[in-house]
C-alpha positions in Angstrom: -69.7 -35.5 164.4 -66.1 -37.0 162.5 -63.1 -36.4 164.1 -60.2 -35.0 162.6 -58.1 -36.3 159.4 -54.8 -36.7 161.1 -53.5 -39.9 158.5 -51.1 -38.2 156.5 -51.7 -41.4 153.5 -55.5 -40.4 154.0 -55.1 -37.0 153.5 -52.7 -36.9 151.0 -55.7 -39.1 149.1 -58.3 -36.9 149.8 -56.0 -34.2 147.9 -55.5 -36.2 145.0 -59.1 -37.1 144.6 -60.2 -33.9 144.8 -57.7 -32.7 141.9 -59.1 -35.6 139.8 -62.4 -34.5 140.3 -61.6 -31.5 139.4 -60.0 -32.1 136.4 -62.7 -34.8 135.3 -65.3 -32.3 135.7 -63.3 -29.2 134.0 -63.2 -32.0 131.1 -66.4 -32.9 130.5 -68.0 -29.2 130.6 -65.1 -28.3 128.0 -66.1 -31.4 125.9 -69.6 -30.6 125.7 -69.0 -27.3 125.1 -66.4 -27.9 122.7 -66.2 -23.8 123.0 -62.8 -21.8 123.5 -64.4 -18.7 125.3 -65.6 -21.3 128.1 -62.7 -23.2 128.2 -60.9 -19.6 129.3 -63.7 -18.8 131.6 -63.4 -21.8 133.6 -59.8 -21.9 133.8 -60.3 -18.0 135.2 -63.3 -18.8 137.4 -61.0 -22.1 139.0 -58.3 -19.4 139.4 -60.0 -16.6 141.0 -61.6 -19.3 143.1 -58.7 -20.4 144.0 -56.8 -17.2 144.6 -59.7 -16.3 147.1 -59.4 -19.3 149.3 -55.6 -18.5 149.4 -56.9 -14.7 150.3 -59.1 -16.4 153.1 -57.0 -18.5 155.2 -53.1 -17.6 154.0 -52.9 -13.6 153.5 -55.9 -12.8 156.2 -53.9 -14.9 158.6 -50.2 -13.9 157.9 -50.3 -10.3 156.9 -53.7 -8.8 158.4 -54.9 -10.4 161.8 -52.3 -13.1 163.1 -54.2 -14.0 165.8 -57.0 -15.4 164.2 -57.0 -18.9 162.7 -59.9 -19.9 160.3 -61.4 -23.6 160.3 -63.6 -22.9 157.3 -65.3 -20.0 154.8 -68.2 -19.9 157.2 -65.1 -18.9 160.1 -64.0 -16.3 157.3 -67.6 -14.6 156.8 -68.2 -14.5 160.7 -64.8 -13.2 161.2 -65.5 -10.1 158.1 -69.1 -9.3 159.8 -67.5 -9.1 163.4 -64.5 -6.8 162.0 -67.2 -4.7 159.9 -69.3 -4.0 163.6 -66.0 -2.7 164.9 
């Protein structure tokens, strides 16, 4: 199993690759699609997306169960079936 990214550099890289990736990709299904109506569904689909993760491991953390930390969605979906059997 890897270790840990501690390098700040690293990370910081991983980040930035990521966001080109994303944008690269984003790109190319709006330039074969050359459509409007997808262009505004994939910019609300990356949003909700987004806004989830932030659910999952910022609001879930700070505001409903502080004692729980989450390494990962499969931590988040164990942690909601363990809460629902309560």
């Amino acid at each position: 199993m890897m270790g840990d990214l501690t390098n700040p550099k690293a990370i910081y890289l991983k980040g930035f690759l990521f966001l080109i990736a994303g944008f690269v990709s984003a790109g190319l299904i709006v330039a074969k699609t050359f459509d409007w109506q997808i262009t505004v569904l994939l910019a609300v689909c990356v949003w909700c997306f987004c806004r989830f993760y932030y659910f999952a491991f910022y609001v879930i953390e700070h505001y409903v169960d502080d004692d729980f930390r989450f390494s990962g969605l499969i931590d988040f979906v164990r942690y909601l079936f363990r809460r629902r059997g309560r």
